[in-house]
C-alpha positions as CSV (number, residue, x, y, z in Angstrom):
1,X,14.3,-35.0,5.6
2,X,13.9,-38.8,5.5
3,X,12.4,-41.3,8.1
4,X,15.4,-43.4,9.7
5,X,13.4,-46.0,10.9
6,X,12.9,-48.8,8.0
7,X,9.5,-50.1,9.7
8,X,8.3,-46.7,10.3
9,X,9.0,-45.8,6.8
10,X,7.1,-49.3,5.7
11,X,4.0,-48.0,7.4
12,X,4.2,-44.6,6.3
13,X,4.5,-45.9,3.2
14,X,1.5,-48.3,3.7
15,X,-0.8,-45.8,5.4
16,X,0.0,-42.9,4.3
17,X,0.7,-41.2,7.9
18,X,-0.1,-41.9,12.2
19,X,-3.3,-40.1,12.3
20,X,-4.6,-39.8,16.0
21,X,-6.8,-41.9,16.7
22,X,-10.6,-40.9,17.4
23,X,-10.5,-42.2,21.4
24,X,-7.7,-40.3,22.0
25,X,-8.8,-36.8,20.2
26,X,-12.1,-37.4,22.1
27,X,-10.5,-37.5,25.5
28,X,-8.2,-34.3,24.7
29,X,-11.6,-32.0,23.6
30,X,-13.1,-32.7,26.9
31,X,-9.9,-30.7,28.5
32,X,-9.5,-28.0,26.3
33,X,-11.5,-24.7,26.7
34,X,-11.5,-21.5,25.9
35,X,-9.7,-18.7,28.3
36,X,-12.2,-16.1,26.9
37,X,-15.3,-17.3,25.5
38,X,-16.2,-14.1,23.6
39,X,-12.6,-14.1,21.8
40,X,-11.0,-15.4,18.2
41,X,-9.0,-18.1,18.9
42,X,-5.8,-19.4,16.8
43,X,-4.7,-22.8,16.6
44,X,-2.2,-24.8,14.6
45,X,-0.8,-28.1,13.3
46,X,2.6,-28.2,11.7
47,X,2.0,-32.0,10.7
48,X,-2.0,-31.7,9.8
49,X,-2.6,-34.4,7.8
50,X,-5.8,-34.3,6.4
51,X,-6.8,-32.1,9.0
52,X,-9.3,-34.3,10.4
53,X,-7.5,-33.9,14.2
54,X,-7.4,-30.1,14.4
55,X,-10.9,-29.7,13.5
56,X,-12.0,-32.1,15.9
57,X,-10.3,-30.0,18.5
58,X,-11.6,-26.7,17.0
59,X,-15.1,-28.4,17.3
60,X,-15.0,-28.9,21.2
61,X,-14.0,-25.8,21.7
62,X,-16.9,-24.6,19.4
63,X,-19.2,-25.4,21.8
64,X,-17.7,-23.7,24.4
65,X,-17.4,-20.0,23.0
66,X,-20.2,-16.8,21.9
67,X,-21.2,-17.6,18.7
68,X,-20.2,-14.2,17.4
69,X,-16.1,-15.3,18.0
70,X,-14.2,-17.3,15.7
71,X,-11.3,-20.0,15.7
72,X,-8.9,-19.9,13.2
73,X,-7.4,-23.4,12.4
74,X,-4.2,-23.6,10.6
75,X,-2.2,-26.5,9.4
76,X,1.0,-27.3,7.5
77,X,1.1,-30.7,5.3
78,X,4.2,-31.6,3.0
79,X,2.3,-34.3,1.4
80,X,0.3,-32.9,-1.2
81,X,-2.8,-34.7,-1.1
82,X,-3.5,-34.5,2.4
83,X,-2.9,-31.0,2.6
84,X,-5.4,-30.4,-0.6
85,X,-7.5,-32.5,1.3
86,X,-7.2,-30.3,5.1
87,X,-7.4,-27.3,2.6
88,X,-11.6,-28.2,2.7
89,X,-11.6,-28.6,6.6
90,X,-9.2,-26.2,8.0
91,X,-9.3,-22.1,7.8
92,X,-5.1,-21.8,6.3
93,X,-3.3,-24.7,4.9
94,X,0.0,-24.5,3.8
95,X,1.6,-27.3,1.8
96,X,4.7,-26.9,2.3
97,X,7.6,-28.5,4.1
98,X,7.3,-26.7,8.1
99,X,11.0,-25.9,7.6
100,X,9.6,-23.3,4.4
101,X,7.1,-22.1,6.5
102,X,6.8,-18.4,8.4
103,X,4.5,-18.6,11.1
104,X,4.5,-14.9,13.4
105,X,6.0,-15.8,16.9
106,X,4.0,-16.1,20.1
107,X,0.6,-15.6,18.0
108,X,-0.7,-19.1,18.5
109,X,-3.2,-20.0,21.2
110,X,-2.9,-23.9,20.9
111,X,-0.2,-25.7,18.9
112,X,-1.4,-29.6,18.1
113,X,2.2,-31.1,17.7
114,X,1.7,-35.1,16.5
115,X,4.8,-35.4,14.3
116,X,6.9,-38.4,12.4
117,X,8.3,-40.6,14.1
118,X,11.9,-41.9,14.0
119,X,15.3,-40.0,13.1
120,X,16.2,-37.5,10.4
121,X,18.9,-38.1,7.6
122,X,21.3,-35.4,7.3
123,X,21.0,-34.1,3.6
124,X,23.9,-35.7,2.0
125,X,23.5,-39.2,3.0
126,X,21.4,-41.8,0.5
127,X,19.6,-44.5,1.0
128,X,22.2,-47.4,1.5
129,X,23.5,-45.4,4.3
130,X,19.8,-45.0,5.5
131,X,19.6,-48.5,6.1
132,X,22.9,-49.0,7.7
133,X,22.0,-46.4,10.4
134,X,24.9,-44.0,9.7
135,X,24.8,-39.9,10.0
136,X,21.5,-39.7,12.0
137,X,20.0,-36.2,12.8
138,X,18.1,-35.3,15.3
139,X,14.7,-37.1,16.3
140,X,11.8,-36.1,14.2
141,X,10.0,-36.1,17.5
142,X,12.7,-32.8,19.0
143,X,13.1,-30.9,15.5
144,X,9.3,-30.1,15.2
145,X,9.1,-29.8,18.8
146,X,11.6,-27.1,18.7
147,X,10.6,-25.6,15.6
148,X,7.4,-24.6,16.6
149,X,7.8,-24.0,20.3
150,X,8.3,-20.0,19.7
151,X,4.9,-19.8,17.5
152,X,2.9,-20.0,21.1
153,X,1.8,-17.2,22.3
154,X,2.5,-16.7,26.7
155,X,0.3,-18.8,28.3
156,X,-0.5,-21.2,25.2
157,X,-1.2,-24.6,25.2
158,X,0.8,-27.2,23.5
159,X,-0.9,-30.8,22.8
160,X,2.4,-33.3,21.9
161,X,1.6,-36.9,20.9
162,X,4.8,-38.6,20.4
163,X,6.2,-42.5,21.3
164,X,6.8,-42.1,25.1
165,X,10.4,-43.6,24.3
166,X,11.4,-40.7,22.5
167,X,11.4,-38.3,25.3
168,X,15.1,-38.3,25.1
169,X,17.2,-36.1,27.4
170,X,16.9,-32.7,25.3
171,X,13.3,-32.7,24.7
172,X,12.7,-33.3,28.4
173,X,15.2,-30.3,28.8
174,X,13.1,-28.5,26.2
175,X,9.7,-28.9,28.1
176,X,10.7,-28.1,31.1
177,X,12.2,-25.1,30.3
178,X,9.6,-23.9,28.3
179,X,6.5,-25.3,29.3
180,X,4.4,-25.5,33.2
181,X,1.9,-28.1,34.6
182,X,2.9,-30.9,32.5
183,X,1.2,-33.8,32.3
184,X,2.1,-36.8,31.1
185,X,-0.6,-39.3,29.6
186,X,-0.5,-42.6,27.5
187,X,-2.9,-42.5,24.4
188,X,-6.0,-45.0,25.0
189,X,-4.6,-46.2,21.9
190,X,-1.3,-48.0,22.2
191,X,-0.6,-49.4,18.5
192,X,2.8,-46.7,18.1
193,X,3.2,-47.0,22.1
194,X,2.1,-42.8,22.2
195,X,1.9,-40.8,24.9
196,X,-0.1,-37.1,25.5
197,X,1.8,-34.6,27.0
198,X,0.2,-31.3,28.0
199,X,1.7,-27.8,29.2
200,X,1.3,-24.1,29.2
201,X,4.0,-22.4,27.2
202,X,5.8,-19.7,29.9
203,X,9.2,-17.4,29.1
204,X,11.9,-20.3,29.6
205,X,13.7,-21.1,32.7
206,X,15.9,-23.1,34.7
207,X,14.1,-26.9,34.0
208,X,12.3,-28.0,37.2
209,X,13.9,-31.1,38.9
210,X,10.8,-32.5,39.8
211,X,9.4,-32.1,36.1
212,X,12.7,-34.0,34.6
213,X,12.5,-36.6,37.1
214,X,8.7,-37.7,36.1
215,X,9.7,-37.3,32.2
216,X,13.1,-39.2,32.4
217,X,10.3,-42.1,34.5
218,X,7.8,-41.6,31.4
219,X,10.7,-42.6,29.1
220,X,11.4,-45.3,30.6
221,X,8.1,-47.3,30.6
222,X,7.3,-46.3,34.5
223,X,4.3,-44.3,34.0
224,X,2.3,-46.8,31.4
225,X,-0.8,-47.1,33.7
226,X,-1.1,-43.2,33.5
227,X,-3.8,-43.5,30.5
228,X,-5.7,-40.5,29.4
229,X,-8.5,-40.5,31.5
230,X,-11.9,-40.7,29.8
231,X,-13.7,-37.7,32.6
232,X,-11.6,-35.1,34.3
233,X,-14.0,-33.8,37.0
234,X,-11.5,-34.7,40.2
235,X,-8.9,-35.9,38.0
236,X,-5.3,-34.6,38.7
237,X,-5.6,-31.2,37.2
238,X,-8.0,-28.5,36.0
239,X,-8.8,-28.4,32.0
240,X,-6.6,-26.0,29.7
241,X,-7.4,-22.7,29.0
242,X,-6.5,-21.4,25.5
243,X,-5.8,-17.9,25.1
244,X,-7.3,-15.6,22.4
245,X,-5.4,-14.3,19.6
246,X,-4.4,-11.0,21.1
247,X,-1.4,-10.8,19.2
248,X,-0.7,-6.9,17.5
249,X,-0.4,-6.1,14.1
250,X,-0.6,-8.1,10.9
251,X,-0.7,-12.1,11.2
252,X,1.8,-13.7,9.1
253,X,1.3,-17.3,8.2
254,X,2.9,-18.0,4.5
255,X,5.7,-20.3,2.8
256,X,8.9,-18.9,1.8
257,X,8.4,-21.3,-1.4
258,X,4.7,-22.0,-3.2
259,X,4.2,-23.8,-6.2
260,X,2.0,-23.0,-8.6
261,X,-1.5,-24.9,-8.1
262,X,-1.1,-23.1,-4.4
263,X,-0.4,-19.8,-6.3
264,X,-3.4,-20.2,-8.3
265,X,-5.5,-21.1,-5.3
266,X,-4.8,-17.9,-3.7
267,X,-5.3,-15.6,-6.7
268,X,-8.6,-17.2,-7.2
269,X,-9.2,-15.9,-3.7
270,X,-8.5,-12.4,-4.0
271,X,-9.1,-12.0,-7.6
272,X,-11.2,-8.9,-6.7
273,X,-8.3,-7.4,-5.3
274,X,-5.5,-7.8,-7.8
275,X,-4.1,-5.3,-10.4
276,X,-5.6,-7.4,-14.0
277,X,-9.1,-7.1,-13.2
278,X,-8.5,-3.4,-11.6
279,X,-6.3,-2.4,-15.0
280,X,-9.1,-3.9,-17.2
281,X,-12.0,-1.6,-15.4
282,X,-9.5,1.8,-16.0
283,X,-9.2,0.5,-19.9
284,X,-12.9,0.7,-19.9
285,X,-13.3,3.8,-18.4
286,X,-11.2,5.5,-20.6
287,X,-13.2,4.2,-23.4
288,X,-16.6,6.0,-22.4
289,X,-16.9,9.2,-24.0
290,X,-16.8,12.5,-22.2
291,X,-20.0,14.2,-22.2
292,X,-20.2,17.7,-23.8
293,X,-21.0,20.7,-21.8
294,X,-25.1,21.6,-21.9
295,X,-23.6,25.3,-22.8
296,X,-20.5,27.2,-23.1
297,X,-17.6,27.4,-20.4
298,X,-16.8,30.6,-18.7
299,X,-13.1,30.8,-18.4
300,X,-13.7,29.6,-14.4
301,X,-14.5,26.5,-15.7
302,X,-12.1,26.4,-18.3
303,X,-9.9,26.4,-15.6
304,X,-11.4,23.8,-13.3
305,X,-11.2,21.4,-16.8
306,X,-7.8,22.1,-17.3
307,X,-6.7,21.7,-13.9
308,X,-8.6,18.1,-14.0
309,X,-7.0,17.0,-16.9
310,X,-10.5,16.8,-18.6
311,X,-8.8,19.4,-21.8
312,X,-7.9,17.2,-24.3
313,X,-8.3,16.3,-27.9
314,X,-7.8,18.1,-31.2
315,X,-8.5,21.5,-31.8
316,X,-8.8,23.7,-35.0
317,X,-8.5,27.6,-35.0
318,X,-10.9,29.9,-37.5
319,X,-7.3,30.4,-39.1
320,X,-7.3,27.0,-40.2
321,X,-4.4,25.6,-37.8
322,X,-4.5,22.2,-36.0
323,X,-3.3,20.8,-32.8
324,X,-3.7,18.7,-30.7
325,X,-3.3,19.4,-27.0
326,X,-3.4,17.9,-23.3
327,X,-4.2,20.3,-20.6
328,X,-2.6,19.8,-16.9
329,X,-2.0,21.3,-13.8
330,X,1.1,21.6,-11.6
331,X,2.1,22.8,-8.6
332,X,5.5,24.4,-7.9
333,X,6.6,26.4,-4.7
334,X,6.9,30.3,-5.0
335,X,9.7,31.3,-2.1
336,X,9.8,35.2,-1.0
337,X,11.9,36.5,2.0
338,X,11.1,39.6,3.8
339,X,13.9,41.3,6.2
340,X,13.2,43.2,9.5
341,X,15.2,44.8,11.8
342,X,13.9,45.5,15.5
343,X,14.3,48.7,17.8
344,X,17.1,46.8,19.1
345,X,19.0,46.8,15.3
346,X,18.6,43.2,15.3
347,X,18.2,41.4,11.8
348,X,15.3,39.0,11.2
349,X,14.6,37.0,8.2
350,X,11.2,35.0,7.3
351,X,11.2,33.1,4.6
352,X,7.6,32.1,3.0
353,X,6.8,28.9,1.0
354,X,3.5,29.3,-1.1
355,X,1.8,26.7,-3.3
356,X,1.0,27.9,-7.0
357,X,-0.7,25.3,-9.2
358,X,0.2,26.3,-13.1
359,X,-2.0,25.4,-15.4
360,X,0.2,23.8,-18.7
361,X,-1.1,23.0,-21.6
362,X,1.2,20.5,-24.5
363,X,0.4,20.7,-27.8
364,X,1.8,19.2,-31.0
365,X,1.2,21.0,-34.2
366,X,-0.9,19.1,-36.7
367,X,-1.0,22.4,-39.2
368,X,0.1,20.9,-42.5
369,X,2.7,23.0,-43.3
370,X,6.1,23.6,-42.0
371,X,5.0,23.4,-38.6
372,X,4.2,20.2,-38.6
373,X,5.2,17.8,-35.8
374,X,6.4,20.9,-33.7
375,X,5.5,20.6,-29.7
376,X,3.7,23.5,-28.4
377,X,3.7,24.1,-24.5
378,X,1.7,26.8,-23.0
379,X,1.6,28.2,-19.3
């Protein structure tokens, strides 16, 4: 998906992507805390950058929490270097497009949404009819907006940085039916004209009148002297809570698509874990010898060896005949049915399942003579 926007493209171009600014990332940590301070913590940022902004956050709410609980920080970069880059400050980076990406829904305590700017290009349109404004899609701004809504858990907070002009009619729909106490801030920083908007994500609803009437004003340039205010003791609300990661079951956070420097990145990591080196220790295992018995087996523990496995090898009688066997053991089920018939001259039947384990031994006749090659089996 391409940027729409010629300047915008120019600048991303130029600088590589809108990081947010310092001032602005400041302000936000001083109204983000933990809900429990004793609990993990999960947090993502579908458009991470470098991951320089995530971790900030992550760090203020650091201070806030037991030492013994963690905070996971997860991001997703498309551009490569960037996300190699995040990959040494964040917990999980994924570079990948956010489209290609499965992140588990409602398992996210705080989603850090500062996406591109401008309008999408549909996939078959090229360049020339880039520049001539035909066959828009949607905003950049709305798609990531409303493709990573359902990743926040009830009660989870979303941070969205965005140009206050693109608050169009559906993403103010969107907010208000998703999100509560919204607030609407503009970024100390004013170079992309961006605004801060801050909610708690609830099961959706009817959008609030009152909340579309103050977002349509944001949009159009009515609430610019609403800056994010440096100290929120008294301000208008009380600092955001994010939840822990209570979520149930296994967390799943992976691209549908990896290349293959990502691929080698996570076998490194688990390399203890996979099959190669596993296979490699059973080859050397099987090279050790056994040991021989300090004195002769009693037919007891002929039968323990066999049943492990552990008779093997060849084997020559005082007769002078050769084989070579492999001992095993398996089990099979033995079914017996008794009858009885009551005082009453009613018929009962029980049927009885038993285990046997037969011990089976394979052989194949090394004798050289005309039993050569013939297979033996013995049970």
């Amino acid at each position: 998906m391409a940027l729409m926007f010629p300047r915008l493209a120019r600048n991303f171009i130029k600088n590589g992507y809108f990081p947010t600014d310092s001032e602005t990332l400041d302000r936000l940590r001083r109204f983000l805390m933990p809900a429990d301070a004793c609990a993990p913590m999960r947090l993502l940022d579908p458009c991470c950058g470098e991951g320089a902004a995530l971790a900030e956050v992550a760090q203020g709410l650091s201070g806030r929490i037991d030492g013994e609980a963690c905070i996971e920080t997860l991001g997703i970069e498309f551009d490569a270097e960037r996300a190699w880059h995040a990959k040494t400050v964040l917990t999980r980076v994924i570079h990948a497009d956010v489209h290609d990406v499965v992140v588990k829904p409602r398992s996210i305590g705080l989603l850090f949404l500062n996406p591109p700017y401008g309008f999408g290009l549909k996939d078959n349109v090229n360049a020339s009819a880039a520049d001539a404004g035909a066959d828009r899609a949607e905003r950049l701004e709305r798609t990531f907006l409303k493709r990573t809504t359902p990743t926040l858990a009830p009660g989870g907070v979303l941070v969205y940085i965005v140009p206050y002009y693109a608050l169009d009619d559906e993403i103010r729909t969107h907010l208000a039916r998703n999100f509560t106490n919204l607030k609407f801030f503009m970024a100390p920083e004013q170079q992309f004209k961006q605004c801060v908007i801050l909610g708690v994500k609830v099961k959706p609803s009817h959008p609030r009148k009152d909340v579309l009437d103050m977002l349509a004003r944001a949009q159009a340039g009515e609430l610019m002297d609403q800056i994010l205010p440096e100290v929120w003791d008294g301000q208008p609300c009380e600092p955001y809570e994010v939840p822990p990661a209570t979520d149930g079951g296994e967390f799943d956070f992976h691209a549908v698509r990896i290349d293959g420097p990502q691929l080698a990145d996570e076998l490194a990591k688990y390399a203890s874990s996979l099959l190669w080196p596993g296979l490699q220790g059973c080859f050397n295992q099987a090279k050790g010898a056994h040991r021989r018995p300090l004195r002769d087996m009693t037919k007891w523990h002929l039968a323990l060896a066999l049943a492990a496995g552990q008779i093997t090898g060849r084997i020559q009688s005082a007769d002078g005949r050769v084989l070579l066997i492999k001992g095993n053991t398996f089990k099979t089920k033995e079914r017996s049915v008794s009858t009885q018939i009551d005082e009453k001259g009613k018929v009962s039947e029980t049927i009885t399942m038993l285990d046997k384990f037969v011990p089976v031994i394979n052989a194949i006749e090394f004798t050289p003579d005309h039993r050569l090659g013939q297979i033996v089996k013995i049970s």
